[in-house]
C-alpha positions in Angstrom: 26.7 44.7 30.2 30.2 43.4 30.0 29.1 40.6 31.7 26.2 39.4 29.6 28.5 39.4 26.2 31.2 36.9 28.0 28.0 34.8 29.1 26.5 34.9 25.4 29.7 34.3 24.3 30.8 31.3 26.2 27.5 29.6 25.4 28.3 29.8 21.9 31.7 28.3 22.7 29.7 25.7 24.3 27.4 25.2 21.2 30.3 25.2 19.1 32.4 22.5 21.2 29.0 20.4 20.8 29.0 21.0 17.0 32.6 19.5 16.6 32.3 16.7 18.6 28.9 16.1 16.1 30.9 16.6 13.1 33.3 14.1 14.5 30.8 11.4 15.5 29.2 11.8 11.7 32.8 11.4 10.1 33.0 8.4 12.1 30.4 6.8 10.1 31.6 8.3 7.2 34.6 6.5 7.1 32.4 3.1 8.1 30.3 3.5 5.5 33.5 4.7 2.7 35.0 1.2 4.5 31.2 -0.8 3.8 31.7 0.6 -0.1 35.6 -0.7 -0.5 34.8 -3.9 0.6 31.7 -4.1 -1.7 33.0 -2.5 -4.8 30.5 0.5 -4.2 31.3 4.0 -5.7 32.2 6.8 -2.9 30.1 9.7 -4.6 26.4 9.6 -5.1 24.8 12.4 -5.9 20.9 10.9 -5.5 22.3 10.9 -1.7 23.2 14.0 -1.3 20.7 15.5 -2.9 17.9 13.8 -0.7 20.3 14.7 2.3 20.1 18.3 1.5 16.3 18.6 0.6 15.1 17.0 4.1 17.9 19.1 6.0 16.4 22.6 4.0 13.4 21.6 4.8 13.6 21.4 8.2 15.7 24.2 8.9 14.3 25.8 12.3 14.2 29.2 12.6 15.9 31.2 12.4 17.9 29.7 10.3 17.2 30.1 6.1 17.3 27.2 3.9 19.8 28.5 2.1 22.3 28.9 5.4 21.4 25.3 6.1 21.9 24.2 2.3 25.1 26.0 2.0 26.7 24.5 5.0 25.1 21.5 4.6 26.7 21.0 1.6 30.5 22.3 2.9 29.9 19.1 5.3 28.8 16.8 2.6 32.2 17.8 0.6 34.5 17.3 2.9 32.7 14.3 4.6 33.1 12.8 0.5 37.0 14.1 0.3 37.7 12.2 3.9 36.3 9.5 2.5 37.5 8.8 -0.9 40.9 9.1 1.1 40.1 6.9 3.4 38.8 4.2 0.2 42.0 5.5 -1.5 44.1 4.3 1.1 43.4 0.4 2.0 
């Protein structure tokens, strides 16, 4: 029994390693894009954007997962995605 929580378990740390590197490969092109805006004089925060981000993410959310799960973090990406890149406009 012992055996099939470390298995479960270690396949979530797997899932979760995968998750980070995601997160890191989207901030990536975060930053290109905050870089794309600087050079053009375009303003970091647009709130049409996110807004059409987080309508197509809720309304795929797979089960089992609730829109509101995939709204709230969603949106915990989104703001910190913004704050990384305001800082990065902020700062060339």
């Amino acid at each position: 029994m012992q055996d099939r929580l470390e298995e479960l378990r270690r396949e979530i740390d797997r899932l979760d390693d995968e998750i980070l590197r995601l997160i890191a490969q989207r901030l990536e092109r975060v930053l290109a894009v905050g870089d794309y805006k600087r050079e053009h004089a375009v303003a970091v925060y647009d709130p049409e954007r996110e807004r059409r981000i987080l309508e197509r993410l809720v309304a795929q959310a797979p089960a089992p997962l609730e829109p509101d799960i995939v709204r709230r973090v969603f949106e915990r990406v989104i703001d910190e995605s913004r704050r990384a890149e305001q800082a990065r406009v902020r700062a060339r």
